[in-house]
N, C-alpha and C positions, 0 to 999 in steps of 0.2 A: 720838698720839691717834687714836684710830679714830672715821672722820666716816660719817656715814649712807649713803654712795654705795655705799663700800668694805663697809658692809655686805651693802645691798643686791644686787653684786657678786659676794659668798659664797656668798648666798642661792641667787641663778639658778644658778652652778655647781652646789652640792650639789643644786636638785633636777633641771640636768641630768643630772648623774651618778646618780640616783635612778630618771630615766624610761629612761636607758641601761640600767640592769639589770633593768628591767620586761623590756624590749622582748629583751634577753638571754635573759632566764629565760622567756618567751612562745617566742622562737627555739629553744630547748634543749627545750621542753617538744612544740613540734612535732617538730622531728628524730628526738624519743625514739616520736612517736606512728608517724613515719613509719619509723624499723626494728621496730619491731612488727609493721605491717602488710608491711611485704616480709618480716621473717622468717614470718608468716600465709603468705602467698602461697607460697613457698617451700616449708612443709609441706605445701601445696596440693597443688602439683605436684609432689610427691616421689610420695606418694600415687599408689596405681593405680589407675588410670582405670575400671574396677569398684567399685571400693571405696564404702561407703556411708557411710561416717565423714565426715562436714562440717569444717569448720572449729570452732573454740573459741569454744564459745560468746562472745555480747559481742561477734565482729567480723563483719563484713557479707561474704556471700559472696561473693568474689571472682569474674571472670571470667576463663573459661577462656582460658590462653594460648594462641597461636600456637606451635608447634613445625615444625619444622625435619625431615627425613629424621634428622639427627645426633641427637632429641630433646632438643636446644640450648634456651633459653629465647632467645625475640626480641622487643625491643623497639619498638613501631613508636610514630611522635613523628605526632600529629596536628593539623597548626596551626590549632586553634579560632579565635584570633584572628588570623587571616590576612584583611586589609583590601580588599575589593572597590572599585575605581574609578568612578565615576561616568559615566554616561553620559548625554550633553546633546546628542545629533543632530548636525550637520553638523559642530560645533564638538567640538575637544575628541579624546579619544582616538577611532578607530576600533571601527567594529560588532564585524568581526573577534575584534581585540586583547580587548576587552571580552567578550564572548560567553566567548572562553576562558578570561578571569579570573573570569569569574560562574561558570562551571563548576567552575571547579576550586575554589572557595571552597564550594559548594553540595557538590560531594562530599564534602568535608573533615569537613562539619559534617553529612552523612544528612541529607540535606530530603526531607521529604516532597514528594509533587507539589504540594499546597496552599502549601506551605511555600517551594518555590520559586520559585514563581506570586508570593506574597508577597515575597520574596528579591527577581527580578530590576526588579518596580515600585518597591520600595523604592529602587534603588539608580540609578532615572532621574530627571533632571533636567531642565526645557525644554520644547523643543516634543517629545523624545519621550514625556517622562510624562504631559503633557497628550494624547498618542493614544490613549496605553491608558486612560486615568483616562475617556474617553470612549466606550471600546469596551463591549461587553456584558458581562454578569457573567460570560458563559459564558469569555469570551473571556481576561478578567481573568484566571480563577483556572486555565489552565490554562497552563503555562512553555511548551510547542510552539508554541501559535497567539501569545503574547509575541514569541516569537523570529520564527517566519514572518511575522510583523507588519511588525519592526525590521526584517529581512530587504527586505520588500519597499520598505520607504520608504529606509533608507540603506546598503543592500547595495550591491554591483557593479551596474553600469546597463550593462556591456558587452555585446555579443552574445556565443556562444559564440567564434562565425566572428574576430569582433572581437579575442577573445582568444587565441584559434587563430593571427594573424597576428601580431600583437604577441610571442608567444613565439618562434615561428619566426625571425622579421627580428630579432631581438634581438644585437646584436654588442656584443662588448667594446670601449669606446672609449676613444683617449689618456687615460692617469693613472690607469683604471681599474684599480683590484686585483683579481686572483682573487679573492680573497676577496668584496668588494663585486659583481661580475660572475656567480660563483655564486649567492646571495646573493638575487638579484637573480630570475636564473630561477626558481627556486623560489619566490619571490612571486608568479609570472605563472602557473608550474604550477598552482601551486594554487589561484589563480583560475578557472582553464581546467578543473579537476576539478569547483569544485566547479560551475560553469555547466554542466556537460557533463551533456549527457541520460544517459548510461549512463556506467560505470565506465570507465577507461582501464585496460587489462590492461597496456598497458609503457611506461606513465607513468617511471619510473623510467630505461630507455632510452632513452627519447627526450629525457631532461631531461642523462642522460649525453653521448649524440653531441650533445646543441644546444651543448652547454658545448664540447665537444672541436671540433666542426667550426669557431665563431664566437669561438675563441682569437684574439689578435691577433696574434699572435708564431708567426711561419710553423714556424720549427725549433719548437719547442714543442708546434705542433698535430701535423707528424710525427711527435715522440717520442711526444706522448699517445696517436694514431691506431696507435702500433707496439703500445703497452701494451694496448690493448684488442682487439688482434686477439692477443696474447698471453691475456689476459683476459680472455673474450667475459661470464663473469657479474660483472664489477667494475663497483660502485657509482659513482656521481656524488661522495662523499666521499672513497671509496679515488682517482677519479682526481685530482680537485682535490689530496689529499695530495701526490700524486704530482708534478701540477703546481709545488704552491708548493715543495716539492723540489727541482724542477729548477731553478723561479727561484732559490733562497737558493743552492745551493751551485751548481749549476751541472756543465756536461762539459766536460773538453779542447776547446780551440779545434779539434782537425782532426777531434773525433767529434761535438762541440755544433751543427756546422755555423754556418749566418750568418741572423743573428739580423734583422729589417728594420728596425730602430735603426741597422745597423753596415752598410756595403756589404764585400760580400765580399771584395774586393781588400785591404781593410785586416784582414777575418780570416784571411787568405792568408798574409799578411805575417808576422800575430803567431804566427801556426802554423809558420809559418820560424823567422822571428827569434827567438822566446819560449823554445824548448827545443828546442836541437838535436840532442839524444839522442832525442826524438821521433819515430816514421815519421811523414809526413806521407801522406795518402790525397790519391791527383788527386781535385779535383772533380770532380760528375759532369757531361754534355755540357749540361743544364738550366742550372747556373749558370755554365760555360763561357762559355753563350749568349749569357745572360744581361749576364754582367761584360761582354761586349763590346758588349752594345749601348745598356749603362750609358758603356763610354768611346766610342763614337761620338755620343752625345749631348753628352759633356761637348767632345769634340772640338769640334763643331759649333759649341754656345756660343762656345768659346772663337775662334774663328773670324769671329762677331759679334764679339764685341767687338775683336778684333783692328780690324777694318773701322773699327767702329763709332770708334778711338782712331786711325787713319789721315784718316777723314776731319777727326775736330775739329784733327787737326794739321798737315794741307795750308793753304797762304797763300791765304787769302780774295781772289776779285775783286775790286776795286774799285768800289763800289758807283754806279749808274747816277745823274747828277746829277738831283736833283727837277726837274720844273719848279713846283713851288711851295716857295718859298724860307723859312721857316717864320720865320726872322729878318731876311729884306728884304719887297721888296713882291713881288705875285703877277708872275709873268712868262708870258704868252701863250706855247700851244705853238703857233699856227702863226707868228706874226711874231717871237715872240723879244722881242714889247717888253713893259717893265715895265707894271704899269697897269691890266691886265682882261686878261680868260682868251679861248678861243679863241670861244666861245660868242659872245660882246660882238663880237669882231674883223670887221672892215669891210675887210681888207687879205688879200693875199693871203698862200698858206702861205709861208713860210722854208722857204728851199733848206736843207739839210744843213749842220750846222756846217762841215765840208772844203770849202763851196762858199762861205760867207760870205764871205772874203776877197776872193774872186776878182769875187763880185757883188753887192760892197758899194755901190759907185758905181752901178750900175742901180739897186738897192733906192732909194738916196737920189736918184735922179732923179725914180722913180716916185713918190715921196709930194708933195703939190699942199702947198702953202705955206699955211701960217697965215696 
C-alpha cells in the first residue's frame, strides 16, 4: 500500500531531478555562449592588425590582446575579488603590511584617484577612520594626503640615527636561524630607507656585509667573507643561499674548520680519527693559540677544584669549647663559674685551664664564705 509520505518522497526527488537539469541545461547553454565568444576572439586575432573587417555582427567587440615577441596569445588573470584588510590604528595589522595590500588591491581593480581616496576610507576602522572622516574634503578625496596622514600618526616614530644604530648593532643570537636573522635585517633596512632623507645608493651592500660580518658561527663568517671577496656583486640572497648551504650539508672536518659550538681539540680529533685516508692540514698558529690557552684555563680549574676537594678532605680541628653551654647553664669567661657571664663577675680573671690544677687551692682560699 502506498501511504502519503512515500508519496510525497517521490515527489521532492522528481522535482529535484527536475531543477537538476534546469541548472544543467542553464550550464550547457553558458559553455556553448562561451566557445562562441573565444572562437569570436580567436577570428579576432587571426585577423591583421590593418584589417577593417570587425567582428560578426551580434557580438561585442572584443579587446585587443596582449601579444608576446612569439605573437603568442597571453592570458592575464586579474583578481577583482581579491579582499582588502581592515585597518584599525594601533591595533590590529600594521601601516606598512596594510598600505601594500590596499595597493595592490587598488591596482588590480584601475581606481581612479577619486576612487581610491574612496577605497582606502572605506577600508579603515576606529580611531583611524574617525581622523579622516574628520579631515577636509580636500584631504578626504585625495589617496597621498590619506596615506601621509596614516603615515604620520602610526608610521615609524624612530629617528633616522635611531634606525641607523639598531641595524648596525644587529647580531644573530642563540637559536636564531639564518633565515629568521636575514629576515630580520631587511625589516630594519627598510625602515632605515624609508626614514632616510635621501636614497641609499648601496643599500643592498651594506644589508650584505651586516649579515656576513654579524654571523654567529666564526667558520661560516670566514667562508661567507671568502665568497664575497670571490663575489664582490653577490646579492644578500645569493649569500644567505650560500649560508644555509653550508649549514645543511656542511665541509670535511679538516677544511669546515671549528665551529664555536665545538672547541677545536675535539675537531682535531675527529679530523684524525674520522677518516684516515684524509690529509689532515696543521691548524694555523691563531687556533694553535688559541687551543692552548683554552687548556691552560681548563688546567687552572681543574687545579681549583683539585684544592678545593683536599681541603673538604683534610680532618677538621677540634672545635674550640663554647663558653656558653647552649644545653647547661651560662659559664663565666673570667672565673670559669656557672651562673653569669663575665660582665656580672665580682671575682677575679681565671688563670688558664693548664694552671687551674695547680691554683685550685688559692682560688678556693680566696673566695670569703657564705
Amino acid at each position: 500500500m502506498v501511504t502519503l509520505p512515500y508519496i510525497r518522497g517521490v515527489t521532492e526527488q522528481i522535482q529535484r531531478a527536475l531543477a537538476m537539469e534546469d541548472q544543467l541545461r542553464e550550464l550547457q547553454e553558458a559553455l556553448d555562449k562561451l566557445r562562441a565568444e573565444n572562437e569570436s576572439l580567436r577570428r579576432a586575432s587571426a585577423e591583421p592588425s590593418g584589417s577593417s573587417a570587425g567582428p560578426p555582427s551580434g557580438t561585442p567587440e572584443p579587446a585587443a590582446p596582449a601579444r608576446g615577441n612569439s605573437g603568442a596569445d597571453r592570458l592575464v588573470f586579474v583578481p577583482r575579488d581579491r579582499r582588502c584588510p581592515m585597518f584599525r590604528g594601533s591595533t590590529g595589522i600594521s601601516l606598512g603590511e596594510w598600505l601594500d595590500e590596499a595597493q595592490a588591491c587598488m591596482r588590480a581593480r584601475h581606481l581612479s584617484a577619486a576612487d581610491q581616496a574612496f577605497f582606502l576610507f572605506d577600508h579603515l576602522e576606529g580611531e583611524a577612520r574617525e581622523e579622516i572622516k574628520y579631515r577636509s574634503a580636500e584631504e578626504r578625496s585625495d589617496p597621498k594626503q590619506i596615506t601621509a596622514i596614516l603615515q604620520d600618526l602610526y608610521g615609524c616614530t624612530e629617528s633616522y640615527v635611531a634606525l641607523q644604530e639598531a641595524f648596525f648593532s644587529h647580531r644573530q643570537q642563540d637559536g636564531e636561524m639564518l633565515l629568521e636573522f636575514s629576515l630580520a635585517l631587511m625589516s630594519l633596512m627598510e625602515k632605515v630607507k624609508q626614514r632616510a632623507p635621501n636614497d641609499i645608493p648601496n643599500a643592498d651592500d651594506l644589508l650584505r656585509d651586516q649579515f656576513v660580518e654579524q654571523v654567529l658561527d666564526g667558520a661560516l663568517r670566514r667562508e661567507l667573507k671568502h665568497y664575497v671577496r670571490g663575489k664582490p656583486g653577490a646579492k644578500l640572497l645569493e649569500v644567505r643561499g650560500e649560508a644555509m648551504r653550508w649549514e645543511r650539508e656542511g665541509l670535511p672536518a679538516g677544511v669546515r674548520g671549528r665551529s664555536n659550538s665545538v672547541p677545536s681539540a675535539l675537531g682535531i680529533q675527529y679530523a684524525v680519527h674520522g677518516d684516515y685516508r684524509r690529509t689532515v692540514n696543521p691548524p694555523p698558529a691563531a687556533e694553535v693559540s688559541e687551543m692552548k690557552e683554552m687548556l691552560r684555563r681548563q688546567q687552572e680549574q681543574l687545579d681549583q677544584l683539585m684544592q678545593s676537594v683536599a681541603q673538604l678532605q683534610a680532618p677538621r680541628p677540634p672545635y674550640p669549647r663554647s663558653h656558653l653551654n647552649r644545653n647547661g647553664p651560662i659559664i663565666c669567661r673570667r672565673c670559669q663559674q656557672p651562673g653569669h657571664i663575665a660582665r656580672d663577675c665580682d671575682w677575679q680573671r681565671a688563670p688558664p685551664r693548664s694552671q687551674l690544677p695547680m691554683q685550685g687551692s688559692q682560688q678556693s682560699q680566696r673566695r670569703p664564705e657564705n
